[in-house]
C-alpha positions in Angstrom: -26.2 111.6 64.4 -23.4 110.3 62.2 -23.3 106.9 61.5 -19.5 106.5 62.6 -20.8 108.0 66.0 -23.8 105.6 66.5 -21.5 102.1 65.7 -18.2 103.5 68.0 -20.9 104.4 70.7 -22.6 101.3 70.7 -22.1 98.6 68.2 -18.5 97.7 69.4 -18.7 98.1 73.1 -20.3 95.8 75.8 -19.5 95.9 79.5 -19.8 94.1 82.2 -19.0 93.6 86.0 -15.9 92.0 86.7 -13.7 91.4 90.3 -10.6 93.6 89.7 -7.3 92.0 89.8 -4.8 93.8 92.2 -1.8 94.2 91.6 1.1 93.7 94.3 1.6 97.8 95.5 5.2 97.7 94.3 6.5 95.8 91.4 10.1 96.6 90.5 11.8 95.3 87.9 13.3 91.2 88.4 10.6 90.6 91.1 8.5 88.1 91.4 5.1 89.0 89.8 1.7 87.6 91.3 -0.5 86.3 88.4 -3.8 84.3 88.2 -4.4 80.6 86.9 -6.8 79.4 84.3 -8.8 77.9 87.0 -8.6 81.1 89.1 -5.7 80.3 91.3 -3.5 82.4 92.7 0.2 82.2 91.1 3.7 83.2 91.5 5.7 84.0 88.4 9.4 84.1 89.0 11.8 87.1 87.6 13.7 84.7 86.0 11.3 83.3 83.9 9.9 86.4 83.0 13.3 87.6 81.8 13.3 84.6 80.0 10.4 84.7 78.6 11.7 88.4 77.4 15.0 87.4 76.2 13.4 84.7 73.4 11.1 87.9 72.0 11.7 90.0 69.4 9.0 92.3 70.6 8.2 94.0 74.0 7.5 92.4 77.3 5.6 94.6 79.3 5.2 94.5 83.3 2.7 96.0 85.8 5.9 98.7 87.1 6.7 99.8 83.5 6.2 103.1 81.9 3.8 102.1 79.0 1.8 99.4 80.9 -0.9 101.7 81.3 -1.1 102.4 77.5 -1.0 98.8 76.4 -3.9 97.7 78.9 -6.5 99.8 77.5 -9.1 98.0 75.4 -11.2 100.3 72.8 -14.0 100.1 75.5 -12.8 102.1 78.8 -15.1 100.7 81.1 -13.1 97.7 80.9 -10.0 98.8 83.3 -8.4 95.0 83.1 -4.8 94.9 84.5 -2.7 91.8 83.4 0.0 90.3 84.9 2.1 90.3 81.5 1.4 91.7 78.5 3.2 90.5 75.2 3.2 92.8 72.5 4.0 90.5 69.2 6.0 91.9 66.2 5.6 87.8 64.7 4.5 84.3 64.8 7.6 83.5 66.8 6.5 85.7 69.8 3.1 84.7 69.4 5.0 81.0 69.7 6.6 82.2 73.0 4.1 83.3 74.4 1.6 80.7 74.3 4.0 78.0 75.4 4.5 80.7 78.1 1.4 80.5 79.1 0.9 76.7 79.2 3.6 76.3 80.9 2.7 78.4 83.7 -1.0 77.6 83.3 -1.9 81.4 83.1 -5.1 83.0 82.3 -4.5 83.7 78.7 -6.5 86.5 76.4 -5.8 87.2 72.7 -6.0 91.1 71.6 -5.8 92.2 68.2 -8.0 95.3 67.7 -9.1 95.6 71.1 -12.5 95.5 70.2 -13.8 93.0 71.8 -17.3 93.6 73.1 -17.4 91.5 76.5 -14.0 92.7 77.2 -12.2 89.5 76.7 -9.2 91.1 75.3 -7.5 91.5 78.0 -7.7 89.9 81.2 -7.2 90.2 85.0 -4.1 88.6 86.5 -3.0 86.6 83.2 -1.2 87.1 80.1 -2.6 89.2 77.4 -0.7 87.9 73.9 -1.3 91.4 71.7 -1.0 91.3 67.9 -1.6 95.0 67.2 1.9 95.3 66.4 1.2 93.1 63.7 -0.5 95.1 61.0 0.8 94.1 57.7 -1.3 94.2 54.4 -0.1 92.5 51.5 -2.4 92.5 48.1 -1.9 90.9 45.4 -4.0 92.2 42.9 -3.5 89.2 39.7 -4.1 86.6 42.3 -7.4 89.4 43.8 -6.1 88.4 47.4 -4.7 89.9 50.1 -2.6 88.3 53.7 -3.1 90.9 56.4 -1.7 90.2 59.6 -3.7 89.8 62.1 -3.3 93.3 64.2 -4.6 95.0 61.0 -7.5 97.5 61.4 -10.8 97.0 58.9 -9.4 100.7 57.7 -6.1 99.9 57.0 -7.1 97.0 54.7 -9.7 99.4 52.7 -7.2 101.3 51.9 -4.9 99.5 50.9 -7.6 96.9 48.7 -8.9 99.8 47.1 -5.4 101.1 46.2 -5.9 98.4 43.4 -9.9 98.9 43.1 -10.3 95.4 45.0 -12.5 94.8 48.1 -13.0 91.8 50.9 -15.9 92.9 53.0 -15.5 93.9 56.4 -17.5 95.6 59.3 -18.6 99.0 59.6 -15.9 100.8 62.5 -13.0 101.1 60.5 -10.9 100.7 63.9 -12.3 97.5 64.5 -9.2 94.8 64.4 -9.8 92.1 61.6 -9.0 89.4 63.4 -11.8 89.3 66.0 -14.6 90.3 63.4 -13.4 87.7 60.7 -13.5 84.9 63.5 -16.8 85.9 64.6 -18.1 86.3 60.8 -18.0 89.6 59.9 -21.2 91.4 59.0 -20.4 94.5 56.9 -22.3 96.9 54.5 -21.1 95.0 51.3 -21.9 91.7 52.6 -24.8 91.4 51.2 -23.3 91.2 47.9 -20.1 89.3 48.6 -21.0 87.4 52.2 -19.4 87.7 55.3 -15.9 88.3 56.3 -15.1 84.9 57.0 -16.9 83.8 53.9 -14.2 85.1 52.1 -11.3 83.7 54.2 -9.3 81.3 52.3 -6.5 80.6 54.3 -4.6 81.7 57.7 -1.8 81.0 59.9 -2.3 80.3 63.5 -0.7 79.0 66.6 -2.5 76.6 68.5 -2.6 75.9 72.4 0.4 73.6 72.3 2.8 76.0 70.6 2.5 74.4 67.2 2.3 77.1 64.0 -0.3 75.6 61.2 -1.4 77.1 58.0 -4.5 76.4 57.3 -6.4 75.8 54.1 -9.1 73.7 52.0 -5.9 71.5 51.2 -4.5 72.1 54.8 -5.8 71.3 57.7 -9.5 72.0 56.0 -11.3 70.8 59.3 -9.9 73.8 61.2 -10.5 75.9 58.3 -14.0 75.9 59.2 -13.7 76.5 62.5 -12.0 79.8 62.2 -15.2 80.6 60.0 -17.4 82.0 63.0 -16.0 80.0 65.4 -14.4 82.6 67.2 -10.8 82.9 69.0 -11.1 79.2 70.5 -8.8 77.1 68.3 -5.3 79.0 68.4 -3.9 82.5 68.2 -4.4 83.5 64.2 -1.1 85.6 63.4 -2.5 86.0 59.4 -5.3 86.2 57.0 -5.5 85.1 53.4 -8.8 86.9 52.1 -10.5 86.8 48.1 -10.8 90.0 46.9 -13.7 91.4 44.7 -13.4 94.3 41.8 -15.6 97.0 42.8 -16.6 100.4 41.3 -14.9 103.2 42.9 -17.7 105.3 43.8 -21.1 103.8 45.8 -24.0 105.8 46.8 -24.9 106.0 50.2 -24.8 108.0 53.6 -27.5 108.9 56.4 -31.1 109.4 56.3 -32.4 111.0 59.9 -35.7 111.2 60.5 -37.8 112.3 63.7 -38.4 109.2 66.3 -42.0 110.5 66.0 -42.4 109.2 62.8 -40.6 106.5 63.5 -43.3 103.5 63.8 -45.3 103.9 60.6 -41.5 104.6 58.6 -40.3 101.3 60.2 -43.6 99.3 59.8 -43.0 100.7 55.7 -39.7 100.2 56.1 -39.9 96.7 56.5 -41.9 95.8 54.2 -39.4 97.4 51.4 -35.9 96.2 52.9 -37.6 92.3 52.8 -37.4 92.7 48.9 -33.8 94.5 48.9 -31.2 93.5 46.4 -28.4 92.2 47.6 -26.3 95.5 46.5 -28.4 97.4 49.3 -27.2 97.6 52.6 -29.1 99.7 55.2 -28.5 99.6 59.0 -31.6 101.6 61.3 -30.6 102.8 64.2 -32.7 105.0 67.1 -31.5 106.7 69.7 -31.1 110.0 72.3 -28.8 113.3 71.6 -28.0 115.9 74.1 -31.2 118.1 74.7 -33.6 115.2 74.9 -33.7 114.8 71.2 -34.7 111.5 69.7 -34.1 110.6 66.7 -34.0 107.5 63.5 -31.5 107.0 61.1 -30.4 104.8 58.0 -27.3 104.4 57.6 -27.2 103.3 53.5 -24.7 101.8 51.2 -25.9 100.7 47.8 -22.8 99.0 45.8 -24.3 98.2 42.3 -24.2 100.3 39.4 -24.6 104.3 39.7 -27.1 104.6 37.1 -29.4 102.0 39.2 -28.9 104.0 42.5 -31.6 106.4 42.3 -33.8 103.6 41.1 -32.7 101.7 44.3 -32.5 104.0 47.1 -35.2 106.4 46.3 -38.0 105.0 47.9 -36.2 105.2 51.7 -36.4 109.0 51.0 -40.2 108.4 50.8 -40.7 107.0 53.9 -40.9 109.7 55.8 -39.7 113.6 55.9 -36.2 113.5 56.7 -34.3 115.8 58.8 -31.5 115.5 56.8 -30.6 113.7 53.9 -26.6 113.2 53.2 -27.4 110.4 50.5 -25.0 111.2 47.7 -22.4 109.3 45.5 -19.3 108.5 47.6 -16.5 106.7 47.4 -16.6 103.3 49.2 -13.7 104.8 51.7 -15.5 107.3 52.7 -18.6 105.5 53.7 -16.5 103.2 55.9 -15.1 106.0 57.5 -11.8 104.0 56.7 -9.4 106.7 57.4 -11.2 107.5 61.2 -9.0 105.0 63.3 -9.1 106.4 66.2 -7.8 104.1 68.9 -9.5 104.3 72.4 -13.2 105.3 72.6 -13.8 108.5 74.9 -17.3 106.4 75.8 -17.8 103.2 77.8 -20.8 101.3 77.0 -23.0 97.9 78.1 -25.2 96.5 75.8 -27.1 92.9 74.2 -27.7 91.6 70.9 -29.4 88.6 69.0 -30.8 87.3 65.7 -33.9 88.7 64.4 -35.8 86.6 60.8 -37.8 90.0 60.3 -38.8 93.3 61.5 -42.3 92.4 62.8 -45.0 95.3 64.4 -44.0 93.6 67.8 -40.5 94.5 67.7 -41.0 97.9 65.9 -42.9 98.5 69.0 -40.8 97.3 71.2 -37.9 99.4 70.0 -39.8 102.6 69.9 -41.3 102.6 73.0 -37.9 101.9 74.8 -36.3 104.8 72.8 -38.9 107.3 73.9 -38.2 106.1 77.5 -34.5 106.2 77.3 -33.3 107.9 80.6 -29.7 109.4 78.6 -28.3 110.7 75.6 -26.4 107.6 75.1 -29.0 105.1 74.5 -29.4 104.0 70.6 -31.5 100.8 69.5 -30.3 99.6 66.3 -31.1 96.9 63.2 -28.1 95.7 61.5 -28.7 94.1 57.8 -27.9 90.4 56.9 -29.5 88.4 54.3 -28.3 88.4 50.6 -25.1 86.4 49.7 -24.8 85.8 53.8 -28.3 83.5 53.5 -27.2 81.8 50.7 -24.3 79.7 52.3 -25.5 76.9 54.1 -25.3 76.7 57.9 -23.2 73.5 58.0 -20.8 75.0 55.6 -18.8 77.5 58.2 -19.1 77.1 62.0 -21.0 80.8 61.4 -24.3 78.6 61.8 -27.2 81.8 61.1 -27.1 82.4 58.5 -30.8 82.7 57.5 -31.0 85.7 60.1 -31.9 89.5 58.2 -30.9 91.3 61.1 -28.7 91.8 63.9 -30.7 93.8 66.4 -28.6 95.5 69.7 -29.8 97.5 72.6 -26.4 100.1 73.9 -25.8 102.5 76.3 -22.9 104.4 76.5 -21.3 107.2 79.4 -18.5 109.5 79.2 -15.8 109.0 81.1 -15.1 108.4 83.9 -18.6 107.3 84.7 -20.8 108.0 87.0 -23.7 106.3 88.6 -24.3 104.2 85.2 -27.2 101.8 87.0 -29.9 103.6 85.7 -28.5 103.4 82.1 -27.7 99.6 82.5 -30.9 98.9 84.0 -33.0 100.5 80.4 -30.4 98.0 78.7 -31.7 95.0 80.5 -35.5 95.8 80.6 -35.4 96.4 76.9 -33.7 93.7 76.2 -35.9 91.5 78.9 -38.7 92.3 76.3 -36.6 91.7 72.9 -34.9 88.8 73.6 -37.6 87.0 73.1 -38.1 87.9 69.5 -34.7 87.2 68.9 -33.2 83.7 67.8 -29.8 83.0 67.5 -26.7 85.3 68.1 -23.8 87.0 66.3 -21.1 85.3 68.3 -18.8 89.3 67.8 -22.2 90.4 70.1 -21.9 87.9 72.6 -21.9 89.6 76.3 -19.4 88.3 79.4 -22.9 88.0 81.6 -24.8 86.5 78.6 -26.2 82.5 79.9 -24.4 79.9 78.4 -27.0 79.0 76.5 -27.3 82.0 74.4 -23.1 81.2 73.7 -24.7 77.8 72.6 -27.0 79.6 70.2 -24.5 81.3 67.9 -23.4 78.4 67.0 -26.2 76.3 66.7 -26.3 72.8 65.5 -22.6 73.3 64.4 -21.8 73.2 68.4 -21.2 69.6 68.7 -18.6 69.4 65.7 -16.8 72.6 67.2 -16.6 71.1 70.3 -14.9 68.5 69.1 -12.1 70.3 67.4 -11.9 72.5 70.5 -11.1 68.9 72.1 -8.2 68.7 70.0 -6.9 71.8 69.6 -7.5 73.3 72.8 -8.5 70.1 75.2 -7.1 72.2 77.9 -9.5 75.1 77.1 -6.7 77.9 77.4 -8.1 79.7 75.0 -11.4 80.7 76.9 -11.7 84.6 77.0 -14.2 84.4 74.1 -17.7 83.2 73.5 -16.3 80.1 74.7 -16.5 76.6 73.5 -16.0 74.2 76.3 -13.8 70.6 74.8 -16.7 67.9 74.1 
């Protein structure tokens, strides 16, 4: 099991149950289009604001009746089958401009979509507008200054390559066709941020359009308050058009790859495991995942990246090879690229998957137990468990410091299933999903706000952000008092 396949099967996906939106049977072009409300209404949208509204762009309106609405719905996750009234595909800040006044104007559900990635679904929507910023996928590095503005439709691949054009670095996720801006605005927990701290750590300016229409760049000397709220706070203060990141020299070959070992082994390796990933150094990064292949195989993997100097790597990664008898062992110098996978961008997932995550301060016996004895009793091939490592440079940044408020977590830990499409009957599948998770949940505290499920309780949304809630709530109140932008792990206007 490839690491690539476990985090595109699992890590980016979550579904949930939604009312479809219908869409009028005919819609031909300068009609009258039916759309939905912020508050749910019911609305009318008149052709002659819509052509409007197309006339001030300098990229594509696209309606229900067009040829390529189909192919600009889709979200990376096909068991989301949203259908917008109106999508916007953005070519720059001044569509992104048009679009949101557009939107207030009207009072139209409104979702955001850079990569598409989003893991409750919320980027795109049913009945509203969906403002897209894939077009928008600019990287710029400047490699005296060691920074880089990427716009913010740019895929976590497309900015490795180009960083490490110049042997520079901002650290990213681990699905290189994961969109930046959603992961940067959630944190952005990647296999060198252990060393150099989250995504958003290392976001030092950006350029965003807020609810009223107004464009703002942001900075420590600009606007510093919002600044912080884009640091984990999610998509709820604007639409962000571009990122300014710090960039870090790196060598230009790691060591790492996959270690897979038998799920039999896989409570005394874990319970060993643990005890030598507590004392890591913050250049090792190594994710454990468990999960079902065809044939009812079952099976554990880490997934390792070690980013400090070659002639240490042995040294440092030797001792997960003596956990346990691997059933393969792909550990080897590679370049950093590689690892990522940066140059697999592959666009639409052929699986749809449903899934939870939280905050774990330890791999304890109890949740080693946990995890195992749900994988054994995984009804599918698509089930996978996995541990996702913090710690490091992440824990060293105080919580009050970004709106990312968890920063003393050492793992993410997620429960997935995933289905080929279409799907079938995918209750069974869903229901080992919420059992599991029944029982982890309560070892969990906290949550990665990029993990945060559409049919997760409000008060788990209030946990990502932790005692940092009251001050984003604030600046949601005057930003966004109107709460437009609320397809997201929302933060309601204090």
């Amino acid at each position: 099991m490839k690491r690539r396949d476990f985090c595109a099967a699992g890590v980016a996906a979550l579904a949930a149950a939604t009312v479809p939106y219908r869409r009028a049977a005919a819609i031909t072009s300068g009609a009258d289009i039916p759309a939905v409300g912020l508050d749910g209404r019911q609305l009318t949208l008149k052709s002659a604001d819509i052509e409007d509204l197309r006339a001030g762009l300098r990229g594509e309106l696209i309606t229900g009746d067009e040829p390529g609405y189909d192919v600009a719905r889709r979200l990376w996750n096909p068991a989301f089958d949203r259908k917008p009234a109106l999508i916007v595909r953005c070519v720059g800040a001044a569509d992104v401009r048009r679009a949101v006044s557009f939107t207030a104007a009207h009072g139209l559900l409104t979702a955001v979509r850079g990569g598409g990635h989003s893991v409750s679904g919320q980027s795109g929507c049913d009945g509203g507008l969906v403002i897209d910023v894939s077009p928008m996928r600019a990287v710029e590095v400047d490699p005296l200054a060691r920074v880089a503005r990427v716009e913010a439709g740019a895929l976590l691949g497309q900015i490795d390559r180009e960083t490490l054009a110049f042997g520079l670095v901002t650290p990213v996720g681990t699905v290189a066709d994961t969109g930046v801006a959603g992961l940067t605005l959630g944190g952005g927990v990647g296999r060198i941020g252990r060393r150099f701290g989250l995504t958003c750590d290392n976001l030092t300016a950006a350029e965003l359009v807020t609810a009223d229409g107004k464009w703002l760049r942001v900075s420590a000397a600009e606007h510093p308050d919002l600044l912080w709220a884009l640091r984990g706070g999610g998509g709820n203060f604007g639409v962000v058009t571009s990122f300014t990141f710090r960039l870090h020299e790196v060598a230009p070959i790691m060591y790492g790859g996959l270690l897979t070992f038998p799920l039999t082994d896989a409570r005394q390796l874990l319970h060993s495991f643990a005890d030598l990933i507590a004392a890591a150094p913050d250049e090792l990064y190594v994710d454990a995942a468990m999960g079902t292949a065809p044939q009812g195989v079952r099976w554990l993997g880490l997934s390792v990246c070690y980013c400090g100097p070659q002639a240490d790597a042995e040294r440092v990664v030797g001792p997960l090879r003596k956990l346990g008898k691997p059933l393969k062992d792909e550990l080897a110098a590679s370049p950093y690229a590689t690892l990522q996978g940066s140059a697999d961008l592959r666009g639409i997932s052929p699986l749809g998957a449903y899934g939870k995550g939280g905050l774990v301060y330890g791999i304890t016996p109890t949740l080693i137990d946990t995890m195992v004895e749900f994988t054994e009793s995984a009804p599918s091939d698509g089930a996978e468990m996995w541990l996702q490592h913090q710690g490091g440079a992440i824990g060293r940044v105080k919580p009050e410091d970004t709106a990312y408020f968890n920063r003393g977590a050492s793992h993410n830990v997620g429960v997935f299933t995933s289905w080929k499409m279409p799907p079938g009957d995918t209750a069974r599948e869903i229901d080992w999903v919420r059992r599991a998770w029944a029982k982890i949940e309560p070892q969990t505290r906290g949550q990665y706000v990029n993990l945060a499920a559409s049919d997760d309780r409000e008060a788990r949304v209030h946990a990502a952000y932790g005692d940092n809630y009251p001050r984003l709530a604030a600046l949601k109140k005057r930003y966004d008092p109107a709460n437009r932008f609320r397809l997201n792990a929302n933060i309601k206007p204090a």
